[in-house]
N, C-alpha and C positions, 0 to 999 in steps of 0.2 A: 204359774206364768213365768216364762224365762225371761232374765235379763236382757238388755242387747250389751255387746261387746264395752260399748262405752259408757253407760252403766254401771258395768262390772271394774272395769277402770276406774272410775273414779270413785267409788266403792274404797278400791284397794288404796289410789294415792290419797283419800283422807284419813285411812287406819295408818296410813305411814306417817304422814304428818303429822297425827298424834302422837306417835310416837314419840315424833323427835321433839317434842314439846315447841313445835311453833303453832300458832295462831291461825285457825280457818280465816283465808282471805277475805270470805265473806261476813265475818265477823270482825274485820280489821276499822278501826275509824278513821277518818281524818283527822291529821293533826297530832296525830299521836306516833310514838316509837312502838315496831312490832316487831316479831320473829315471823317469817313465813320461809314454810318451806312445799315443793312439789315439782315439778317437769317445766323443760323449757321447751313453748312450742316453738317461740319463732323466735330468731336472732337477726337485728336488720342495724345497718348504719344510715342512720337519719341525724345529718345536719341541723342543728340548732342554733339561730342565732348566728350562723356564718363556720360555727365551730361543729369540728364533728362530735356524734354525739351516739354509742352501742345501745341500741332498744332491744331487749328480750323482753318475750310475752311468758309468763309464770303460772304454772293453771298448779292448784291443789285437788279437784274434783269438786270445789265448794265455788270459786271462782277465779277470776284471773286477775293479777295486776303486774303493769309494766315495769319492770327493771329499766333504768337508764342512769349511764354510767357517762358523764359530761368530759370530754377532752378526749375523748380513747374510741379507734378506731376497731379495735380487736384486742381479745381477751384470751389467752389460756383459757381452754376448758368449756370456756361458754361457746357453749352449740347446742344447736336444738335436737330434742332426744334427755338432753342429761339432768341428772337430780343435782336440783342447789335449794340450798337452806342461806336466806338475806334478812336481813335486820336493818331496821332505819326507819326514819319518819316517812306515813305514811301520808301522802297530797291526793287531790284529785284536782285533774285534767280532761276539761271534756265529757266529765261525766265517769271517765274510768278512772280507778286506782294507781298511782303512780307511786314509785320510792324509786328518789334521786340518790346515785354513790351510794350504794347501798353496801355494808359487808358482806362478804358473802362466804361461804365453804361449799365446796364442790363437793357432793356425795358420790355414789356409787354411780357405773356407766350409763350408757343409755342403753 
């Protein structure tokens, strides 16, 4: 039986993630400091509280959680498409995965 494309995908971005010794998302807790690493699907500016506020959505192939960076309107490098490895306490919001200011290192392109 053949894979579908996206399948195969994320397949490949959870052998990478092991790699880099971060944490499958979907095994991330709350409350807790983690290493995640994988693709950024989406980069958006969403206002917070009156202040600006950069939301990227983080997928590893296991699942996804929000990057949001408080004060900063645009980032170097953060674009959707590219691999980043972030580290930081991990919240939930709404039910998703969120790390606020999170470290981060920009890997290879998109």
């Amino acid at each position: 039986m053949a894979s579908s494309k996206a399948e195969l995908e994320a397949e490949e971005l959870q052998k990478t993630t092991g790699d880099e010794g971060a944490t499958p998302i979907t095994e991330c807790g709350t409350r807790k400091r983690h290493c995640v690493a994988g693709t950024l699907r989406t980069v958006t500016l969403r206002p917070r509280g009156g202040a600006p506020a950069l939301e990227a959505e983080l997928y590893d192939g296991t699942d996804v959680i929000n990057l949001v960076w408080l004060g900063r309107r645009k980032i170097a490098g953060i674009d959707p498409g590219r691999r980043l490895r972030a580290e930081g306490l991990v919240s939930e919001q709404d039910g998703r995965k969120v790390m606020f200011n999170p470290r981060y290192e920009l890997r290879g392109g998109a």
